[in-house]
C-alpha positions in Angstrom: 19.5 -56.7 25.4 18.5 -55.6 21.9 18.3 -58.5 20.2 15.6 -59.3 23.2 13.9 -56.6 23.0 14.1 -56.8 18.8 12.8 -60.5 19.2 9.7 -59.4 21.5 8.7 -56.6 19.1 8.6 -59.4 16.4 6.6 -61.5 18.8 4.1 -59.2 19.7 3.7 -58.1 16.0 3.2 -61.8 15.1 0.3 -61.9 17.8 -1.5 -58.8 16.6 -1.2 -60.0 13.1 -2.9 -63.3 14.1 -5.3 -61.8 16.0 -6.2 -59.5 13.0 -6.3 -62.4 10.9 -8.5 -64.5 13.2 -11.0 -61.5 13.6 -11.0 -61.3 10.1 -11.9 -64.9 9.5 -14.3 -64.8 12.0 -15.9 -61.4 10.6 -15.8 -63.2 7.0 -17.6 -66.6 8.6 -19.9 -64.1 10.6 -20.9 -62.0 6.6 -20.9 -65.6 5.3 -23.6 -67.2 8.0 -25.6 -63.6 7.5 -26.1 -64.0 3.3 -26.4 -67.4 3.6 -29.3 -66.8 6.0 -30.3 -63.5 4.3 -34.5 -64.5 3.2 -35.0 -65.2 -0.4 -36.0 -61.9 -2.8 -37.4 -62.4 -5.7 -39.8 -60.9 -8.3 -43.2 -62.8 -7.7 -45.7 -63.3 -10.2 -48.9 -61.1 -10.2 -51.4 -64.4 -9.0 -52.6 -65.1 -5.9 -53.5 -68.7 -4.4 -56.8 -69.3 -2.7 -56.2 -72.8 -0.3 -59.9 -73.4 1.0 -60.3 -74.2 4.5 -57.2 -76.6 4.9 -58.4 -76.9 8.9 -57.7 -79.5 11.2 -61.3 -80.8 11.4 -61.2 -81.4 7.7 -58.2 -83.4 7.8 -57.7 -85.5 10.8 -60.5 -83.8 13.0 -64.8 -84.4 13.6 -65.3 -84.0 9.7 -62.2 -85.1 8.3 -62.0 -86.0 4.4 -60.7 -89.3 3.5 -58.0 -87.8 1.1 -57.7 -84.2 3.3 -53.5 -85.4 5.2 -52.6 -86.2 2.3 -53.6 -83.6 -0.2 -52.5 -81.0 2.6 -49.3 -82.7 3.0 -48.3 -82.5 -0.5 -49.6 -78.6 -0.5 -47.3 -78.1 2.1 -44.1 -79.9 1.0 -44.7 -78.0 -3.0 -44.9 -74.9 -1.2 -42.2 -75.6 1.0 -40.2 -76.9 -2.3 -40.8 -73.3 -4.5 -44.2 -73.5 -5.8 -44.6 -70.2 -3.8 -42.6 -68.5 -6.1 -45.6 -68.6 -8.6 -47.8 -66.2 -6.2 -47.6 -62.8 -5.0 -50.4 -63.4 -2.7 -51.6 -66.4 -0.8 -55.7 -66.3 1.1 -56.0 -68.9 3.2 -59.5 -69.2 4.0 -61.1 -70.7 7.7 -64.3 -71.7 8.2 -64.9 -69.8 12.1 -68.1 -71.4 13.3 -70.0 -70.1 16.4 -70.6 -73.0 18.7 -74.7 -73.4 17.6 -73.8 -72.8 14.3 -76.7 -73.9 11.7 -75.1 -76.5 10.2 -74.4 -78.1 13.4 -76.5 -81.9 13.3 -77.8 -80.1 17.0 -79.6 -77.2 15.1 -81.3 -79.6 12.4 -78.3 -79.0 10.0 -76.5 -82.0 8.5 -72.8 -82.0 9.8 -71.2 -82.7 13.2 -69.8 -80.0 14.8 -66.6 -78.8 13.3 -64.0 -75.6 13.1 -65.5 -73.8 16.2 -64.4 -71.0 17.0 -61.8 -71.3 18.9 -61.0 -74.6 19.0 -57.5 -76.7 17.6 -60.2 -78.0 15.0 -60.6 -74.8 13.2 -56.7 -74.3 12.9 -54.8 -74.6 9.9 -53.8 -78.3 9.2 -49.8 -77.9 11.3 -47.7 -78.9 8.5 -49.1 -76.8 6.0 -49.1 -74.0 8.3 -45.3 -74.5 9.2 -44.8 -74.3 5.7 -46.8 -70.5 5.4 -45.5 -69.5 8.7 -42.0 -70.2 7.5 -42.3 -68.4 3.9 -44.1 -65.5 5.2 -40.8 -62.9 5.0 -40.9 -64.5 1.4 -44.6 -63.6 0.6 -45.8 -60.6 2.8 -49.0 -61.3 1.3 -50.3 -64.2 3.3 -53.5 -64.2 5.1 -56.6 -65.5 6.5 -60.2 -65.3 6.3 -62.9 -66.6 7.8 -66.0 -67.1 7.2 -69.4 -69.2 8.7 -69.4 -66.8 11.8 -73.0 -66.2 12.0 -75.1 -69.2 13.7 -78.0 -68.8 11.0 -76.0 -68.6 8.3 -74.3 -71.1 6.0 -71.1 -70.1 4.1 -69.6 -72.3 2.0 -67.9 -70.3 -0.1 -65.1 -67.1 1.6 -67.5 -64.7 -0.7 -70.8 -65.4 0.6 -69.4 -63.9 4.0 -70.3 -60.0 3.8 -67.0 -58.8 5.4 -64.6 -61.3 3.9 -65.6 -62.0 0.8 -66.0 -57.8 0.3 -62.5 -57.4 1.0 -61.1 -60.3 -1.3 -63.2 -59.0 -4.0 -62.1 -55.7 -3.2 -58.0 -56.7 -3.3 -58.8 -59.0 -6.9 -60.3 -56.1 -8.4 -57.6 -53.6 -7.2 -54.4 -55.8 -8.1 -55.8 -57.3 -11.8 -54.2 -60.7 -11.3 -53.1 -62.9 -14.1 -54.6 -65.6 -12.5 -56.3 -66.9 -9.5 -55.5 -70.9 -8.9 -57.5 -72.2 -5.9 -57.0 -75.5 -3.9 -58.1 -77.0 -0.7 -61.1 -79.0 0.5 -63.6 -79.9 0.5 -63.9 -80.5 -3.2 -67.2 -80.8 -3.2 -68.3 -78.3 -1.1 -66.1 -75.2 -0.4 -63.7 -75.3 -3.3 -66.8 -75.9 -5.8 -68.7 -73.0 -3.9 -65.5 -71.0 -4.0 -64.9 -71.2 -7.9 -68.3 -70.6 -9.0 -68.8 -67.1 -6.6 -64.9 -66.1 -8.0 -66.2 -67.0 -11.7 -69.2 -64.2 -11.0 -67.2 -61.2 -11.4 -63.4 -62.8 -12.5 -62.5 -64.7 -15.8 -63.1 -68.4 -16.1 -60.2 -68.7 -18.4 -57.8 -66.7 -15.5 -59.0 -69.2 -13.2 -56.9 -72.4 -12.4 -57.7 -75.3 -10.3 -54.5 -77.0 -8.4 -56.0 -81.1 -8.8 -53.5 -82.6 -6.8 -54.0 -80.6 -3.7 -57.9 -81.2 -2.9 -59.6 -83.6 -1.0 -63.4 -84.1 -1.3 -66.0 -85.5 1.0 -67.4 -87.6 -1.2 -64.9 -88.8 -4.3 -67.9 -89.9 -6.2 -69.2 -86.2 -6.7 -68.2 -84.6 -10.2 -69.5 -81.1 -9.6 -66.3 -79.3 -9.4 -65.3 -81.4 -12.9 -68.0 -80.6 -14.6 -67.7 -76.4 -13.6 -64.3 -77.2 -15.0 -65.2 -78.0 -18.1 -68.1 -76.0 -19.1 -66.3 -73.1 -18.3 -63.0 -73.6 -19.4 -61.4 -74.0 -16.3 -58.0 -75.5 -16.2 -56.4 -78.2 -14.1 -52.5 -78.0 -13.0 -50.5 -79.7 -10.5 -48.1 -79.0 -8.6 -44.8 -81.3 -8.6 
């Protein structure tokens, strides 16, 4: 009878020692899943990243730039592959235009219609803006800002818009980056328009411009070069 009893006491003791050990595994796979999915924290550089009006109609939509999926594309995967480690900030700016806008070929402007307000045209280009969405616990300093939201008026650049382009000016004159690169499309238009108003009241030689991740309306135009170069503005890529 004892030796029974003796041989269920080891038993039960043998059970309760694997169940400890199973929870245990399973509460060191559990800690292991929760650091392995833990979001990246790291030290980010004081610059911020301006990405001019990557939108839908600019890259597959009503206005869409010949080079616009694939520059956006590449933005997307560098981003997605670390180059947001080089920014503190990120402004993603939108062109937001009421339906009669001016520059509508309707009101006597010269464009189709394009980015509306709320239409899919005016939204970011979907991989690139997987790509933000996913390292925004990374970068709590990602946002948008839209501009061309009056009908009369034209806005090329994010700081001819009175209220946006107050409060960007506002945040790079608060935070005293060490640089500002800018990207985006179109080359010729926005991204031009964007550097020169930034180069009014920021250094030319802070200023970078990311050359593999722009797309122009017309390839031909040499505007945005020749700003480059007679201002000191430099050219990087991204890998």
């Amino acid at each position: 009878m004892k030796k029974h009893i003796f041989g269920a006491i080891v038993l039960i003791a043998a059970l309760a020692l694997t169940g400890c050990n199973n929870k245990n595994k399973k509460n060191e796979e559990a800690e292991k899943e929760a650091v392995e999915t833990v979001t990246e924290k790291i030290e980010l550089p004081n610059r911020m990243l301006i990405i001019v009006d990557p939108q839908i109609d600019f890259t597959t939509g009503s206005l869409a730039t010949a080079k616009g999926p694939a520059s956006m594309d590449f933005l997307a995967q560098a981003l997605n592959d670390g180059a947001w480690k080089n920014y503190g900030w990120i402004i993603v700016t939108q062109d937001a235009h009421p339906a009669n806008h001016c520059s509508f070929v309707e009101q006597g402007g010269v464009f189709p219609p394009h980015c509306v307000q709320g239409t899919e045209g005016m939204n970011v280009y979907p991989a690139l803006q997987e790509v933000l969405t996913a390292i925004t616990p990374n970068i709590p300093n990602i946002h948008y800002m839209q501009k061309g939201d009056l009908a009369e008026k034209e806005e090329f650049s994010i700081f001819q818009n009175e209220r946006s382009g107050a409060k960007l000016r506002a945040v790079i004159e608060q935070e005293k980056f060490e640089g500002i690169d800018v990207c985006g499309i179109a080359t010729d238009y926005c991204v031009y328009e964007t550097t020169k108003d930034l180069m009014a009241f920021y250094p030319a030689n802070q200023i970078r411009i990311v050359t593999n991740c722009l797309a122009a309306v017309d390839d031909t135009d040499t505007k945005l070069a020749d700003l480059m170069k007679e201002n000191g503005i430099e050219g990087i890529e991204f890998e």
